[in-house]
C-alpha positions as MATLAB code, in Angstrom:
seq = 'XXXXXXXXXXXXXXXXXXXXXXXXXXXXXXXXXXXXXXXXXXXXXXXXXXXXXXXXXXXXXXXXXXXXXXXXXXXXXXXXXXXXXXXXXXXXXXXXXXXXXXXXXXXXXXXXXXXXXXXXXXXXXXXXXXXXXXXXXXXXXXXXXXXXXXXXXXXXXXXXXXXXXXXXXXXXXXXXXXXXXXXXXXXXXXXXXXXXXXXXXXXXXXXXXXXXXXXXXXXXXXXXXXXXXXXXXXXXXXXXXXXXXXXXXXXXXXXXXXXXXXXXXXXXXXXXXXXXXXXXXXXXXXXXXXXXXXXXXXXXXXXXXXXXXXXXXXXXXXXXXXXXXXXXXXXXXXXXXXXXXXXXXXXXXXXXXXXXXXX';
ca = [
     112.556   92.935  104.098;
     113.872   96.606  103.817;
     117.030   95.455  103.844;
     116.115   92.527  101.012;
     114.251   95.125   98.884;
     117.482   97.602   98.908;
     119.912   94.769   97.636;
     117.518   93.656   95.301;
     116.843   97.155   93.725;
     120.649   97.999   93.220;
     120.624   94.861   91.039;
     117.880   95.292   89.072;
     118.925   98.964   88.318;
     122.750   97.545   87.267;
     121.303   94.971   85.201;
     119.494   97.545   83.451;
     123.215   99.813   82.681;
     120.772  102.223   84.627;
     122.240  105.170   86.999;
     120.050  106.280   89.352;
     119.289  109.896   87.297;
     118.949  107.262   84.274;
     116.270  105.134   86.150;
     114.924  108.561   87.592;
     114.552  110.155   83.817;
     112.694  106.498   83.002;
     110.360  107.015   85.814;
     109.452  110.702   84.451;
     111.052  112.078   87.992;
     107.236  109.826   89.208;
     110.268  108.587   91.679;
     113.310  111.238   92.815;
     116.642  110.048   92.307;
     116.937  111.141   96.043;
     114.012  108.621   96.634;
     115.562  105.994   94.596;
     119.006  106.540   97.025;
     117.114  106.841  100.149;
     115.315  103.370   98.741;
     118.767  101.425   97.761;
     120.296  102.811  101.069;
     117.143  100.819  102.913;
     116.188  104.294  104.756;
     113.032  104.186  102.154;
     110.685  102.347  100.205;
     107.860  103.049   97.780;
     103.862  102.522   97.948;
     102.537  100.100   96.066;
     102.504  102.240   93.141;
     105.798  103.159   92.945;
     107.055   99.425   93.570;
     104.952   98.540   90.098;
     106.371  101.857   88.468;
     109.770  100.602   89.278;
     109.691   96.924   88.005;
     107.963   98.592   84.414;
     110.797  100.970   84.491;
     113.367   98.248   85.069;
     111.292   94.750   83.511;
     111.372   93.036   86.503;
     108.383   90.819   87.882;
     107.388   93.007   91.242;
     108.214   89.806   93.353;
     112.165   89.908   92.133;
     112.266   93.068   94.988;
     111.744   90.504   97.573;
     113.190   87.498   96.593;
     116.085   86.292   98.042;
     118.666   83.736   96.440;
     119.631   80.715   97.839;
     122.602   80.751   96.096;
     124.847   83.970   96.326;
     127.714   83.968   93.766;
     130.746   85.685   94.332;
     132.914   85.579   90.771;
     136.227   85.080   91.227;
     138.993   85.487   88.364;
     136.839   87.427   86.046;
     138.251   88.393   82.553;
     136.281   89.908   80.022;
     136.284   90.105   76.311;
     135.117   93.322   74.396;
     134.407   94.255   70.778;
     135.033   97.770   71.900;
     136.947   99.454   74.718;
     133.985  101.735   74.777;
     131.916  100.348   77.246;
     131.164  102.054   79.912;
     131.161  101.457   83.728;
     127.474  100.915   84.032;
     128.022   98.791   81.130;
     130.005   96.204   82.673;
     128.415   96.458   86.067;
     125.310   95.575   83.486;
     127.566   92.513   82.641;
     128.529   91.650   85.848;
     125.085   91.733   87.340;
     122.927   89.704   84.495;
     125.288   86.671   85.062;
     125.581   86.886   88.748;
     121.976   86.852   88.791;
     121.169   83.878   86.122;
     124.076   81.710   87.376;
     122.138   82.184   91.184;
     119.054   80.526   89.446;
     121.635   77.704   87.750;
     123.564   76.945   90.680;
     120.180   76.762   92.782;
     118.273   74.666   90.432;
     121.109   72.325   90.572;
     120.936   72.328   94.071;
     116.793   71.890   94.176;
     117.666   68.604   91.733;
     120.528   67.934   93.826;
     122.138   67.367   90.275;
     126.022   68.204   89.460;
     127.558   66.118   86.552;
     131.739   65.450   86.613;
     133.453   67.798   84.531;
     136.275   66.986   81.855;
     137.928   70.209   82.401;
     140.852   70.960   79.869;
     144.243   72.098   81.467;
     147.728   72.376   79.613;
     150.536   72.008   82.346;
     153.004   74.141   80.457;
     153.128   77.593   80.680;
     152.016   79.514   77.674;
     154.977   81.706   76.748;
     154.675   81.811   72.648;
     152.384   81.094   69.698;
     153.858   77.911   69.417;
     153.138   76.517   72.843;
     148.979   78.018   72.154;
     149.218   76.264   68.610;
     150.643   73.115   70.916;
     147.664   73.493   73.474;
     145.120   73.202   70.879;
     146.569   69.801   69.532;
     146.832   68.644   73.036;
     142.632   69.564   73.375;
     141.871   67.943   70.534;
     143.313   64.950   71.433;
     142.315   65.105   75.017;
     139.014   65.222   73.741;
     139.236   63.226   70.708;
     137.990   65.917   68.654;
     140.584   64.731   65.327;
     140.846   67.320   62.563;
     136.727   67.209   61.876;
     135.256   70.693   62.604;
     133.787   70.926   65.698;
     129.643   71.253   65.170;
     129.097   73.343   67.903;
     131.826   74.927   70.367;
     128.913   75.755   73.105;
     127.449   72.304   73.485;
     130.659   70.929   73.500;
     131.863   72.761   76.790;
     128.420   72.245   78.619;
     129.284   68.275   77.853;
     132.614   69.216   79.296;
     131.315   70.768   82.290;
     131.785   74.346   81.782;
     128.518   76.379   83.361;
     128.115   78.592   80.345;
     125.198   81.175   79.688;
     124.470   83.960   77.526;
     123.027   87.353   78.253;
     120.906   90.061   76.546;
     124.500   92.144   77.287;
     125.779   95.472   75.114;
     126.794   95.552   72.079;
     130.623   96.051   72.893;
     130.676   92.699   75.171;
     131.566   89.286   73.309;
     132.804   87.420   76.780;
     133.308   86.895   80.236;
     135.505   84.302   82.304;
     135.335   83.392   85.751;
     135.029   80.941   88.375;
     132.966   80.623   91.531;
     134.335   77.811   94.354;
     135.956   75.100   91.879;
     132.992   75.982   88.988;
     134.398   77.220   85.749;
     132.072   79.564   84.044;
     131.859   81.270   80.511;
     129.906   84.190   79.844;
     128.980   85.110   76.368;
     126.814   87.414   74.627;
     123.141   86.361   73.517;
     122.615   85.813   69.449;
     119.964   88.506   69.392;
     118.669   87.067   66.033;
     119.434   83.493   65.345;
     118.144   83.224   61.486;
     120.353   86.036   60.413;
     123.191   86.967   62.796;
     126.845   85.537   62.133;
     127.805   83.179   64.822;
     131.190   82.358   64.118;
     132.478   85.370   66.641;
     130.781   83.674   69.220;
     132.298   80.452   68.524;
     135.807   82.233   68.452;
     134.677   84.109   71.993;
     133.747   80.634   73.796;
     137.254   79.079   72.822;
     138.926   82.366   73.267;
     137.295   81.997   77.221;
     138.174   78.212   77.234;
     142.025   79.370   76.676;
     141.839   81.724   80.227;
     140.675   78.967   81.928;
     142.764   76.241   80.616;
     146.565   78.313   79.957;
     148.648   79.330   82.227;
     150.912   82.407   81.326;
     153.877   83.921   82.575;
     153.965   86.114   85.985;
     154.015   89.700   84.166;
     152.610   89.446   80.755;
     151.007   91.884   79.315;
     147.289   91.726   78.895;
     147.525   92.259   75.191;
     149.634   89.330   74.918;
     147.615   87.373   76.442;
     145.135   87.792   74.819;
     146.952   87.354   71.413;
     147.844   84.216   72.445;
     144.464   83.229   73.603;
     143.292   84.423   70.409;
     145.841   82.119   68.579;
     144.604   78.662   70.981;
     141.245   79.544   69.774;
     141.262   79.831   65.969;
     144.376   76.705   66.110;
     141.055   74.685   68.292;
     138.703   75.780   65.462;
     141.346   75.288   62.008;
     143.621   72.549   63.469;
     147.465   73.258   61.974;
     147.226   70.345   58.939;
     143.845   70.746   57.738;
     144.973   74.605   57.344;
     148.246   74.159   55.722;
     145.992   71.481   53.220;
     143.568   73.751   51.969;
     145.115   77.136   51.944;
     148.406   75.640   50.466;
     151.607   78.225   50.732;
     152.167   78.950   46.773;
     149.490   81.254   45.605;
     148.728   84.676   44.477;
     145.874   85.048   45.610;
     142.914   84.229   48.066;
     138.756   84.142   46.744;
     135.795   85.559   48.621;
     133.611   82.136   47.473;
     136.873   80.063   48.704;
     137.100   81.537   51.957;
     133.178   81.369   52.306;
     133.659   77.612   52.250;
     136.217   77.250   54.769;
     134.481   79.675   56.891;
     131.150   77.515   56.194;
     132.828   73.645   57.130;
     135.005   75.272   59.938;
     132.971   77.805   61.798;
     136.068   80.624   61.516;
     135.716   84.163   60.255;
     137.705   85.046   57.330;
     139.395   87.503   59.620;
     140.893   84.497   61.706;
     141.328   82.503   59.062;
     143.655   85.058   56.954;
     145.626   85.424   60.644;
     146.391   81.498   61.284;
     147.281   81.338   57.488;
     150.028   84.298   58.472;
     150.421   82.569   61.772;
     151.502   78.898   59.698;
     153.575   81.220   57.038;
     151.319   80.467   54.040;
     151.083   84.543   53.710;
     153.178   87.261   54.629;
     152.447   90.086   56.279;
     152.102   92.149   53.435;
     149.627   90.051   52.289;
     147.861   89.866   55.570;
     148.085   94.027   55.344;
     146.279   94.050   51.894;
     143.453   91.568   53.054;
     142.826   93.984   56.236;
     142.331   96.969   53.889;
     140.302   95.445   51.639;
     138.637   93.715   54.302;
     137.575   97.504   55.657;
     137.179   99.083   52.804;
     134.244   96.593   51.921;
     133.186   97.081   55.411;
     133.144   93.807   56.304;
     134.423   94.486   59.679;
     130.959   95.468   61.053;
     128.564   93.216   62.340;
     127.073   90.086   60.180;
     128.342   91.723   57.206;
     131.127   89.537   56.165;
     129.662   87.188   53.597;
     128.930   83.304   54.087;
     127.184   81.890   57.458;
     128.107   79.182   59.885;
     124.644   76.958   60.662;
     125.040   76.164   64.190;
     123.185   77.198   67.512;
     125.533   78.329   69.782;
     123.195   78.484   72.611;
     123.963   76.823   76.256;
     121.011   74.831   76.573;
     121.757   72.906   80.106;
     119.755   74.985   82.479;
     116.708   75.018   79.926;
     117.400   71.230   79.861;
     117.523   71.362   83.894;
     113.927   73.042   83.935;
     112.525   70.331   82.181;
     113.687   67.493   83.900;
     112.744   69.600   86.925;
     109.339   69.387   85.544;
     108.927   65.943   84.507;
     110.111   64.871   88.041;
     107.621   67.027   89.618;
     110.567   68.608   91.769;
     109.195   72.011   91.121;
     106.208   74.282   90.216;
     105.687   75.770   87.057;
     106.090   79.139   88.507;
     109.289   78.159   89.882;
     110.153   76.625   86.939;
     109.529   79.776   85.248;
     111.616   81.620   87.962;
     114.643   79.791   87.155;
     114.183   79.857   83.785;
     113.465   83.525   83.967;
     110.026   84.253   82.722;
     106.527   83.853   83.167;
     104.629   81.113   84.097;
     101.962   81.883   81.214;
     104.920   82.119   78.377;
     106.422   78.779   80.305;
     103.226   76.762   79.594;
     103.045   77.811   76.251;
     105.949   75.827   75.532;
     105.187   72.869   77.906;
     103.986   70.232   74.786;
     103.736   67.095   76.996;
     104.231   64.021   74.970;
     104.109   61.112   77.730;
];
């Protein structure tokens, strides 16, 4: 159980973006950061006091120490997506350890239920050496998945139906996404709307197709990572603001581009106007001087920071499968409520408050 505890510890202190002198200066030195080593390393562990000290300190129910997963994931291919290249190492080991830990509690609930749907995973077979072959992926999805030139209502739900195990996580700031797999499981990370009446959701959109493109292109042996990602960028806003619906309402002779204009494309298509001002340089409806002036006066009106660019995409953008799973869990009396509330990760008491039986 030593051994358990030690494991368990680590992960709860990485989840946190905690150090140990970090969880240490949290603890008010109550627990050393020599303690908390000796503890991690397995040669140690704390009193009943300190064991309740330590799951305040890191908001963890005091029976996560000493439970052990059914389920270990190992991620495999992992590529992330930042807002910022300032995120630091505890940062993404922050990342990194949030999703291992709430895709355990997926992958085992499926296997409780004994539930796995078929996927319709997307793959292009060509590899993706320009912007033209992203621009021809994206036509190929669409019709793959019979999406037409209608906007797509919500980018999320659609990949769950797909098959895609995607979550989101309380992560940083700086983090938008994370791909990866685990066995033949293709998995999306994003980062959690932190307030769903007010925050703009049409970066998260972009980030899910952006992590749809690494798992569906194939690129060139060598290319750079910035390339890559400029051309995963390009797949994603041609999946959002299909080629012919763009050329129709931007329309190539013109002067000049409206906020209230490119609120209402941003509002029917789920695209920022950021994205949408790049595809219309992208199809050659702007120049790049154009493009230039927009980005200034984009800046200057500080749009770039967060939720402040004008006009709001009303969608949810939240995976909602393993919620779902919990449920159905429920109603076939397959599990408890407190392990329902396990793999839903909260408390039983919080759990029954939502449980509104109806039949």
């Amino acid at each position: 159980m030593e051994n358990v505890f030690a494991s368990r510890l680590v992960s709860a202190r990485k989840m946190a973006g905690l150090s140990l002198q970090l969880l240490a200066d949290r603890l008010e030195n109550a627990v050393t950061k020599q303690a908390l080593n000796k503890y991690e390393q397995g040669k140690m562990k704390p009193d009943s006091k300190g064991l309740i000290a330590l799951a305040n300190a890191l908001n963890v129910p005091v029976d996560y120490f000493y439970s052990v997963p059914s389920v270990k994931v190992e991620f495999e291919g992992v590529d992330f997506r930042k807002y910022t290249s300032k995120l630091s190492k505890l940062d993404d080991d922050a990342v990194m350890e949030m999703a291992r830990d709430k895709f355990e509690r997926y992958f085992e609930l499926e296997e409780v239920l004994n539930f796995e749907e078929q996927n319709d995973y997307f793959v292009f077979d060509k590899i993706v050496e320009t912007a033209d072959d992203a621009e021809e992926a994206a036509k190929k999805l669409r019709q793959d998945w019979a999406l037409g030139y209608d906007p797509i209502p919500d980018v999320v739900e659609m990949l769950e139906d797909k098959g895609y195990k995607v979550i989101d996580i309380d992560a940083p700031d700086g983090f938008d996404g994370m791909k990866a797999y685990v066995g033949k499981r293709k998995l999306i990370v994003l980062n959690k709307t932190k307030n769903p009446e007010s925050d703009d959701i049409v970066r998260k959109r972009f980030t899910a197709l952006h992590e749809l493109a690494h798992h569906a292109l194939t690129f060139p042996d060598g290319i750079i990572h910035k390339e890559e990602e400029k051309l995963c960028h390009i797949f994603a806003s041609a999946v959002l603001y299909p080629e012919d619906m763009a050329r129709k309402e931007l329309h190539k002779d013109r002067f000049h581009f409206y906020e209230k204009e490119l609120v209402i494309i941003k509002e029917r298509w789920g695209i920022s106007f950021a994205a949408i001002f790049q595809r219309a340089n992208r199809l050659g409806i702007l120049n790049d001087y154009v493009l230039k002036k927009f980005q200034i006066g984009f800046k200057k009106r500080n749009y770039h920071l967060p939720n402040a660019e004008p006009g709001r995409y009303r969608s949810r953008e939240n995976p909602t499968r393993m919620e779902r799973l919990v449920y159905l869990g429920l109603a076939k009396e397959a599990i408890t409520i407190n392990e329902a509330a396990f793999f839903a990760g909260t408390t039983a008491w919080k759990l029954r408050e939502q449980m509104i039986q109806l039949v």
